[in-house]
BATI-623359 format. One line per field, with one value per residue (C-alpha): residue number from 1; residue in three letters; x, y, z. Coordinates in nm, 3 decimals. Layout:
! residues N
num	c(NUM / ...)
residu	c(ALA / ...)
c1	c(X / ...)
c2	c(Y / ...)
c3	c(Z / ...)
//
This chain:
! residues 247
num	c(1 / 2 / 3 / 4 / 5 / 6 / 7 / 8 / 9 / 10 / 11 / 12 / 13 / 14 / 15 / 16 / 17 / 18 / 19 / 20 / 21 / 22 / 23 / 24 / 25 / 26 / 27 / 28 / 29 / 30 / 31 / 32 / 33 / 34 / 35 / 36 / 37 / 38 / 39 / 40 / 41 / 42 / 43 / 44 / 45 / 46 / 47 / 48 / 49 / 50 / 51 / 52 / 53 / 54 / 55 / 56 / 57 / 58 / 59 / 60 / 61 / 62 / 63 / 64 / 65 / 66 / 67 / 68 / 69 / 70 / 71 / 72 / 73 / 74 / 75 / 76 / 77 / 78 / 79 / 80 / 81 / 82 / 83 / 84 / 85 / 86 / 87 / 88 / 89 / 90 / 91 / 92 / 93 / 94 / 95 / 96 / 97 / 98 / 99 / 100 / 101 / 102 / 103 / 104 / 105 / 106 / 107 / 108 / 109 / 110 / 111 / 112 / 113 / 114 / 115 / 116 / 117 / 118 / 119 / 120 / 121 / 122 / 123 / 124 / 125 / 126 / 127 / 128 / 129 / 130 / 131 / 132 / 133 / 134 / 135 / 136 / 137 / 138 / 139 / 140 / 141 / 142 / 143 / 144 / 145 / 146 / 147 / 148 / 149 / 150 / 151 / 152 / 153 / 154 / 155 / 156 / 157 / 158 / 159 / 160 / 161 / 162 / 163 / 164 / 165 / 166 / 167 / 168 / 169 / 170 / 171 / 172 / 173 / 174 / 175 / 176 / 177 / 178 / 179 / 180 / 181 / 182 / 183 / 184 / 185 / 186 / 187 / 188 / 189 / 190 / 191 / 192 / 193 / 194 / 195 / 196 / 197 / 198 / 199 / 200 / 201 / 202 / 203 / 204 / 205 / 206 / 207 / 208 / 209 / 210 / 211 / 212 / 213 / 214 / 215 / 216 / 217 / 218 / 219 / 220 / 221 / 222 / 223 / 224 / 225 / 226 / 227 / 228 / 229 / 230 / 231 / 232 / 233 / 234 / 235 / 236 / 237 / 238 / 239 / 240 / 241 / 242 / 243 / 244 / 245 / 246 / 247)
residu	c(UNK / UNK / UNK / UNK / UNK / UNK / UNK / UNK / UNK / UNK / UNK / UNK / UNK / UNK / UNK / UNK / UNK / UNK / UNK / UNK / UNK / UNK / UNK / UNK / UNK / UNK / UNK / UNK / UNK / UNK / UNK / UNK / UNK / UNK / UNK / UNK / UNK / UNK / UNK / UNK / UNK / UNK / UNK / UNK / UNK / UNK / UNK / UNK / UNK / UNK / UNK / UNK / UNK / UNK / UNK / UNK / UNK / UNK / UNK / UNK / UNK / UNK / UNK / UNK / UNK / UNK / UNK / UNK / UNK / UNK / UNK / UNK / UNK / UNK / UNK / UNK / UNK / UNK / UNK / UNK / UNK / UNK / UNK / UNK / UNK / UNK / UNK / UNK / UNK / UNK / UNK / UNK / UNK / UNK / UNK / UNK / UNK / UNK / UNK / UNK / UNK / UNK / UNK / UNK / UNK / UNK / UNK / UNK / UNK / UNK / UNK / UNK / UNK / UNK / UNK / UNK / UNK / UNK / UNK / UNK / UNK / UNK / UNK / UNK / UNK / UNK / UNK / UNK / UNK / UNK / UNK / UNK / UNK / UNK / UNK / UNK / UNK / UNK / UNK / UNK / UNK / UNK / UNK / UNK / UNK / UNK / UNK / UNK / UNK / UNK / UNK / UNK / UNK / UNK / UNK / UNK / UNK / UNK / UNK / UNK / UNK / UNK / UNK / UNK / UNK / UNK / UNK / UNK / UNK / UNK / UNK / UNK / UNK / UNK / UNK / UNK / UNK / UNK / UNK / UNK / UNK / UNK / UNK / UNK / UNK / UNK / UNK / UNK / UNK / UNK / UNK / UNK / UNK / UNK / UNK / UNK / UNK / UNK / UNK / UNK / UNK / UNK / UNK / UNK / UNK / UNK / UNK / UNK / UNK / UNK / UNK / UNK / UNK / UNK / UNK / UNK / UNK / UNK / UNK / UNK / UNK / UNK / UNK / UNK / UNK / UNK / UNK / UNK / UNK / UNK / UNK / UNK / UNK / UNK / UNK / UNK / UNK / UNK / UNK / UNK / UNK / UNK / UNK / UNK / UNK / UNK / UNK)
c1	c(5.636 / 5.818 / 5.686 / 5.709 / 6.083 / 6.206 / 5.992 / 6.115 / 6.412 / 6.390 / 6.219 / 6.474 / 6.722 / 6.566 / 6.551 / 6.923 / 7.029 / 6.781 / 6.896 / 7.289 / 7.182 / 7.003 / 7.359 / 7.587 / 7.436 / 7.407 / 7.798 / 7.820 / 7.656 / 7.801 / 8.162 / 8.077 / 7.950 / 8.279 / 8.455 / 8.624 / 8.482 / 8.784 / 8.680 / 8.804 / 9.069 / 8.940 / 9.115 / 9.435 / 9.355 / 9.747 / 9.999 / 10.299 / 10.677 / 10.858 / 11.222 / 11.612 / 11.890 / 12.063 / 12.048 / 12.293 / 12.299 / 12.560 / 12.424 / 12.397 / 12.340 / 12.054 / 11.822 / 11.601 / 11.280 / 11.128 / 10.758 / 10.596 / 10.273 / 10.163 / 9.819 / 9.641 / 9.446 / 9.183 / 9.268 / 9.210 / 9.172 / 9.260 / 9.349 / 9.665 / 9.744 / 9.766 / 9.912 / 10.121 / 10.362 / 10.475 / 10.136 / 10.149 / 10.364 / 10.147 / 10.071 / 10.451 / 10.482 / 10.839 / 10.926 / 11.277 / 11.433 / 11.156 / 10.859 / 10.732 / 10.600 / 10.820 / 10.674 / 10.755 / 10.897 / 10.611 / 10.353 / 10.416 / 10.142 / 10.083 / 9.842 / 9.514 / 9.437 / 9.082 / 8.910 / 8.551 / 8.408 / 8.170 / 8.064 / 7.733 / 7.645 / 7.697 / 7.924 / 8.119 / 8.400 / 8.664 / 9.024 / 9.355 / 9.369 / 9.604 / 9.523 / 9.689 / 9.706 / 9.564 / 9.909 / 10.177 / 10.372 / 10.432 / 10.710 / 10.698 / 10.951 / 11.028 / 11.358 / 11.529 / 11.373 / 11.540 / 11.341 / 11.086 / 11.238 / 11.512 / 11.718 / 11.957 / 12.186 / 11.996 / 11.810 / 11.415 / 11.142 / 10.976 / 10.616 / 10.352 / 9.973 / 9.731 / 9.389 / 9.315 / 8.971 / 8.880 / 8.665 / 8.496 / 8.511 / 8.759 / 8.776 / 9.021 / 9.200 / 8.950 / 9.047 / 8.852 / 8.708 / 8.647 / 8.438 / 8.251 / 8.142 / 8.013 / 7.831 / 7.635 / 7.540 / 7.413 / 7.244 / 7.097 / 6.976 / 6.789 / 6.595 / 6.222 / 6.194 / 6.418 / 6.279 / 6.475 / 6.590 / 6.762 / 6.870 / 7.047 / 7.218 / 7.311 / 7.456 / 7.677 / 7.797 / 7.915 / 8.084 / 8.243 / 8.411 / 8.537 / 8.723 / 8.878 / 9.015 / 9.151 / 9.271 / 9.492 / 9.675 / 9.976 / 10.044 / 9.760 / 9.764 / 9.802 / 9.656 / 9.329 / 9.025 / 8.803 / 8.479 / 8.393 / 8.056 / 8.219 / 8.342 / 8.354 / 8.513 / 8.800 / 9.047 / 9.347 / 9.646 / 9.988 / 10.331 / 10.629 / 10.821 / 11.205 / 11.471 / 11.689 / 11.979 / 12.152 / 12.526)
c2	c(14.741 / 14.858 / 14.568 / 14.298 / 14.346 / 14.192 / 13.883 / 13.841 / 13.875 / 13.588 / 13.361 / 13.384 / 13.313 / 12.963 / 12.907 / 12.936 / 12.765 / 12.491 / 12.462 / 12.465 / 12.194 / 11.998 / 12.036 / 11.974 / 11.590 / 11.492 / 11.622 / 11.367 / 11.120 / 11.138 / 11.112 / 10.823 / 10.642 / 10.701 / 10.591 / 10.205 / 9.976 / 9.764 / 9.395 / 9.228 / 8.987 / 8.624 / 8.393 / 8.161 / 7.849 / 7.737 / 7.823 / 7.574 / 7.731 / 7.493 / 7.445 / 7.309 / 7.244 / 7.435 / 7.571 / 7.430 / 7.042 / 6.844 / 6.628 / 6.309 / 6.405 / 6.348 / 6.614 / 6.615 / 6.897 / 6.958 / 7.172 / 7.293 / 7.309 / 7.630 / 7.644 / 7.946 / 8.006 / 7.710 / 7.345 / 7.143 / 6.787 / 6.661 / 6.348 / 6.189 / 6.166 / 6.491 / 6.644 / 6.371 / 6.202 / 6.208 / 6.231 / 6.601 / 6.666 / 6.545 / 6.852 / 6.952 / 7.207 / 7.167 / 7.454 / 7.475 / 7.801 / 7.837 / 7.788 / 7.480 / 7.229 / 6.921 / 6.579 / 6.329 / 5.989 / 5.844 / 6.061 / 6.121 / 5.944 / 5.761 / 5.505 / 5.668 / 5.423 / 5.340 / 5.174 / 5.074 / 5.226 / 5.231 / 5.618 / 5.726 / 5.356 / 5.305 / 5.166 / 5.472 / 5.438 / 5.624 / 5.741 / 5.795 / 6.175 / 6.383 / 6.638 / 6.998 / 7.194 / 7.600 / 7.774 / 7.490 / 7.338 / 7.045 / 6.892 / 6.746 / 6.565 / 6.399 / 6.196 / 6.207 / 6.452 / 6.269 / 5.957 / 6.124 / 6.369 / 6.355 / 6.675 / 6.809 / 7.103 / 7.447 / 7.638 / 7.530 / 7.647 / 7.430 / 7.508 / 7.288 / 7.297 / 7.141 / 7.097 / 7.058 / 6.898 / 6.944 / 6.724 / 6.793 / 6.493 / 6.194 / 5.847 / 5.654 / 5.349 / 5.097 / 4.684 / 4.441 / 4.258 / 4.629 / 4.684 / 4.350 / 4.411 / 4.796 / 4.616 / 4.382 / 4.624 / 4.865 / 4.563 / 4.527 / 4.874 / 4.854 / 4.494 / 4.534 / 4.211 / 4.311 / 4.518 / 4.816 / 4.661 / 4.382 / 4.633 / 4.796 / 4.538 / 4.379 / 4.688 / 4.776 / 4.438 / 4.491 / 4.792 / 4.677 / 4.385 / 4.649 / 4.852 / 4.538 / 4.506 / 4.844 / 4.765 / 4.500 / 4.637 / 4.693 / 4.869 / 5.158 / 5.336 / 5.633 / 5.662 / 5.827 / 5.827 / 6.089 / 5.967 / 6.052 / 6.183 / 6.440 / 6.621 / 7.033 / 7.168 / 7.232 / 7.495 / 7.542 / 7.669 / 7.750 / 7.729 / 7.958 / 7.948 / 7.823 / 7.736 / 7.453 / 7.488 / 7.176 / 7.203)
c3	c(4.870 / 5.166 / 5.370 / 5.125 / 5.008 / 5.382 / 5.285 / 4.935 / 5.066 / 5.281 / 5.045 / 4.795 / 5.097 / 5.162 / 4.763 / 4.725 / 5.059 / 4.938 / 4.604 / 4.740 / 4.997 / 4.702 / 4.468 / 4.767 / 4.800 / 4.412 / 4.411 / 4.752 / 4.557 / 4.227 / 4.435 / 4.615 / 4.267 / 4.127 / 4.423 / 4.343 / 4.560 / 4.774 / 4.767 / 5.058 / 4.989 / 5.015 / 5.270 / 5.180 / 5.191 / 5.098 / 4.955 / 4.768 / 4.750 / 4.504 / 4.578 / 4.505 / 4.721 / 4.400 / 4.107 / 3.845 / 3.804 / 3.606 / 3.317 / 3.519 / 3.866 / 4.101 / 4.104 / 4.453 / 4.396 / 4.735 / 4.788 / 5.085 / 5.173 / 5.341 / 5.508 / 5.596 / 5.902 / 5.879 / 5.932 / 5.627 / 5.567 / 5.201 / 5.070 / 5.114 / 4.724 / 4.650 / 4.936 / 5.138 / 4.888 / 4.510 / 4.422 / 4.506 / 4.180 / 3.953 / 3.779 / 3.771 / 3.434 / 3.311 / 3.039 / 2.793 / 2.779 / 2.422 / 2.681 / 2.565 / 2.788 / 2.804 / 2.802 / 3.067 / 3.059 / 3.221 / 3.466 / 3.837 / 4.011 / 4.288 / 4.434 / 4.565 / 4.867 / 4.972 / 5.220 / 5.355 / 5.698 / 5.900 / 5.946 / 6.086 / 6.113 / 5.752 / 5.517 / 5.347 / 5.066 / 5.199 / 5.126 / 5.259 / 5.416 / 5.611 / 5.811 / 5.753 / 6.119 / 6.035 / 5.974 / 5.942 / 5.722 / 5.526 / 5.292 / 5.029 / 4.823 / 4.484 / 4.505 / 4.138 / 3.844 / 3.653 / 3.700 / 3.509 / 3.281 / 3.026 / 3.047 / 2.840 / 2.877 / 2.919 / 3.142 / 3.255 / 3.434 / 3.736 / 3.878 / 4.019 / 3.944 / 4.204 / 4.282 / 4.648 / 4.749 / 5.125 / 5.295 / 5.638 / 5.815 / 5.890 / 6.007 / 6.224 / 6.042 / 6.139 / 6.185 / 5.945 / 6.324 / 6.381 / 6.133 / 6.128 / 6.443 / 6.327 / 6.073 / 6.324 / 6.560 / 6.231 / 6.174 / 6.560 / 6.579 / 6.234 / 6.312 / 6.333 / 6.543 / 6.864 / 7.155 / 7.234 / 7.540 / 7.377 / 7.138 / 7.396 / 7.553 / 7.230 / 7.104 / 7.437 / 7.433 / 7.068 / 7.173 / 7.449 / 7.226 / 7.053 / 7.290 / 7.408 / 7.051 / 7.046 / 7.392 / 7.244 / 6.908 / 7.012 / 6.701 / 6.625 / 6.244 / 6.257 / 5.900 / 5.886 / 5.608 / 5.441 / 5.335 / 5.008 / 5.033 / 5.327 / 5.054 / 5.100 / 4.777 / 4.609 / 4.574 / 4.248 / 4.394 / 4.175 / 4.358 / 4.267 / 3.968 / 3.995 / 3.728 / 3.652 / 3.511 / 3.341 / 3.240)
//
């Protein structure tokens, strides 16, 4: 017995360091379970600040509602409609002092232009886009509210809704010889009957025509076109909210 007792002793030393070691990492565990997991905030894409040049208005006067467009750290390219004119207050949300939604007159809208390209050495059905620089931004404006909306006296809210579809890819405005010629060299490089070397020297010939062209307009758009099938995604963004007060 005399020689055993230092062993037992040291068995049951390893049991209860073991069995502390075993209940030290479930507690570890169980802490890190219930710690709340911090999802990492997603990216702004934009962001729209909604503004007047003040806030009280008398019954007839002009009201002028100005929005900016605040990008985030990625350039974007979205069409024209929605972010370059009226068109970008199509979704305005006008609220009485009760919070109901007031009608308009007539919608805010505005003409969506389109055009036909060549891209890739196809035609493409493309529209009007502007390009929004990473970090910048743009204004906005709708002349007269009051084009739109009948106001009486009282106090109303002002917020804009909008959907903003990016595209990845853009065209310069291209003239109709412009894009004739596109079309006959698309047409050059995808006939079975001409060698490559005619090919070739057909389609460098073609091109040539048309930097001469370019060469020549005086005048260059600086309008440019997203075709539609370059289309990325979309993204819902909400601007401020601001009141309107009507004496």
């Amino acid at each position: 017995m005399i020689h055993r007792f230092p062993t037992l002793v040291v068995i049951l030393s390893f049991c209860i360091v073991g069995c502390l070691t075993e209940k030290s990492e479930k507690i570890l565990e169980t802490a890190e379970a219930n710690t709340p997991q911090v999802e990492e905030a997603k990216p702004i894409v934009a962001e729209l600040s909604l503004s007047l040049a003040k806030p009280n208005y008398q019954p007839t006067e002009p009201i002028h509602l100005n929005m900016t467009i605040k990008t985030g750290k990625f350039d974007l390219l979205a069409p024209y409609v929605t972010a370059g004119g009226t068109g970008a207050f199509t979704k305005l949300v006008v609220k009485n002092e009760a919070g109901e939604t007031i009608k308009p007159k007539h919608p805010i809208t505005m003409a969506n232009e389109s055009k036909t390209l060549i891209w890739k050495g196809k035609e493409a059905r493309c529209i009007r886009g502007i390009k929004l620089g990473a970090k910048t931004e743009c204004q906005v404006a709708l002349d007269n509210l009051r084009t739109y909306y009948d106001f009486t006296s009282g106090v109303y809210t002002l917020q804009v809704l909008m959907s903003l579809k990016i595209y990845r890819e853009f065209l310069e405005d291209q003239s109709l010889q412009i894009v004739e010629i596109e079309r006959e060299i698309a047409e050059v490089q995808g006939s079975k009957k001409l060698p490559t070397d005619a090919k070739q020297e057909v389609t460098t010939r073609l091109r040539e025509e048309i930097e001469y062209i370019q060469s020549q307009e005086k005048e260059r758009s600086d309008r440019i076109y997203l075709p539609l099938d370059s289309y990325r995604g979309s993204t819902n963004l909400e601007s401020n909210i601001i009141n309107l007060n009507i004496e």
